[in-house]
N, C-alpha and C positions, 0 to 999 in steps of 0.2 A: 586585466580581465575583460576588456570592450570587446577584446577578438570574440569571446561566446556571444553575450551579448549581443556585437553584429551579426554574429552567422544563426541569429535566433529568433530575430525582430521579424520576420516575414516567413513565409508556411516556408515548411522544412519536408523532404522525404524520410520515408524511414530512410533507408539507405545513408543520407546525411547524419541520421539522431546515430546511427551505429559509428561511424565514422567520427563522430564528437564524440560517442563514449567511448573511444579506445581511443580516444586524444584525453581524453580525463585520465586515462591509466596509465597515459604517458606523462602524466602530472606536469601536463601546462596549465592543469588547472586544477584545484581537489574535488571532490566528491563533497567534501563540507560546502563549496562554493555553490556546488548546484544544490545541494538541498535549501541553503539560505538562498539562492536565487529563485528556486521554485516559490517561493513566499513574495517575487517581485510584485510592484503593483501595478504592473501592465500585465493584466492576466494572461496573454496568450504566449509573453516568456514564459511566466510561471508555469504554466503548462507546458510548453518544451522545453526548459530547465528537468521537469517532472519527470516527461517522456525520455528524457537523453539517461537519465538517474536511474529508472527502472531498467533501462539498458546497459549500464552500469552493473547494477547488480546481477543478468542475468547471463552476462559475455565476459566478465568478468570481478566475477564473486572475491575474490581475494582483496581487490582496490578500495570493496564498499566493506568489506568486515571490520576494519579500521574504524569508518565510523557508523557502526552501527546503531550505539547507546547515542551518539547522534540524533542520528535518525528517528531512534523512538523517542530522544525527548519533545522532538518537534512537529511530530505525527498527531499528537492532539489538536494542533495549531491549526493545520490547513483547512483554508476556510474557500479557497481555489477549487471549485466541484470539478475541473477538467484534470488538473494537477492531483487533487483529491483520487481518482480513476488508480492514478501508477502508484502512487501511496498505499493503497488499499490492497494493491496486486503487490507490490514488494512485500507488503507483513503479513503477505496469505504464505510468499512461498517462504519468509523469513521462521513463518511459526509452522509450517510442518515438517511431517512426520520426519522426511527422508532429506531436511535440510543440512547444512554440515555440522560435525560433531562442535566446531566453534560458535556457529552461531548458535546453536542451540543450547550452548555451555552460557549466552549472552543472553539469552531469554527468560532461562530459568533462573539467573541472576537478578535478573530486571524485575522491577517492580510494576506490574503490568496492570496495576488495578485503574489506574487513568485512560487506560489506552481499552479497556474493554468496555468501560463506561461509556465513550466518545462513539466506538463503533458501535454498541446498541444504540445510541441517541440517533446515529447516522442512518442507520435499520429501519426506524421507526420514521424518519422524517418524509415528511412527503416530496419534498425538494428536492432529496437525493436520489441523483439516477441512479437507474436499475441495476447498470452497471459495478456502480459502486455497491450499492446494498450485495450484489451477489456476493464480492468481495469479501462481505463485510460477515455474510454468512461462514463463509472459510477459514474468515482469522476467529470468529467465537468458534466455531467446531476444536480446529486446531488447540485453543487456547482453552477448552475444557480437560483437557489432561492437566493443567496447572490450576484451575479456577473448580474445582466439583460445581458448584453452585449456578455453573453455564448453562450446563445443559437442559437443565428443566426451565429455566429462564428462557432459554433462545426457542425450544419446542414450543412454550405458550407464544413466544413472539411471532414464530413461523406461521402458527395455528390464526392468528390475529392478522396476519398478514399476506397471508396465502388467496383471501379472497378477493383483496384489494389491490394487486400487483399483477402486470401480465403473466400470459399463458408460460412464458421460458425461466419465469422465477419459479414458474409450482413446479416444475422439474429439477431446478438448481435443491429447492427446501425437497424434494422426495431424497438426492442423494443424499445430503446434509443429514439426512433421518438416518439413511443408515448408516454413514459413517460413525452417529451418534451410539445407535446399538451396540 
């Protein structure tokens, strides 16, 4: 496993993170491998571990379904705010509407009360980029069709937080409102 490793220690193009991730689906390497690598403690692997993983799931969705329950068990964990970023963006598109009939069969399975926790604490934190918060509004939207109790939680949270985040999150929380409707 040094071959990822190597070709990860120094800035990457997209064009490479894609090229890595259809070499993960050629299983010289798994998808389990970059998630646990994503958690390296050279943060800017763990960050393109992250990045290559999110490309992973979006070029090739059948490779990551596998280990999805993976995934969610270790998505509490990520304490990498860069890595944190594709984490956020795989369990936005992982929990909506129009995901595949299996992972959504793995969702409603899953015990997801840890992982909504995590991402309101994320919401709320001032440390967490905006990027990620946007994120983080998508998988509680999403994740209010399993949780009833989301939605009126996340609308106070919006309401508390809409005046203290830039100008492109009050846009993000007006859609998030009406997806909520």
């Amino acid at each position: 496993m040094q071959f990822i490793i190597d070709s990860i220690k120094t800035t990457i193009s997209k064009s490479k993170v894609e090229k890595l991730a259809s070499i993960a689906c050629d299983e010289t390497f798994s998808v389990k491998y970059l998630i646990d690598l994503s958690f390296h403690d050279d943060k800017q692997i763990g960050f393109r571990a992250a990045w290559i993983l999110e490309n992973v799931y979006s070029n090739h969705n059948e490779r990551f379904l596998h280990y999805t329950n993976y995934f969610l068990e270790k998505f509490p964990l990520q304490k990498n705010l860069s890595a944190l970023r594709h984490y956020v963006k795989i369990l936005a598109f992982i929990t909506k509407k129009n995901a595949s009939p299996e992972i959504k069969n793995i969702i409603n399975n899953y015990n997801t009360d840890e992982i909504v926790e995590v991402v309101f604490a994320w919401l709320i934190d001032e440390k967490v980029p905006i990027a990620v918060k946007s994120f983080c509004l998508n998988i509680l939207a999403n994740l209010n069709i399993k949780h009833d109790w989301i939605k009126e939680e996340l609308l106070q949270t919006m309401d508390f937080l809409v005046d203290k985040e830039r100008i492109g999150f009050f846009s993000k929380v007006k859609m998030i409102r009406r997806q909520l409707k």
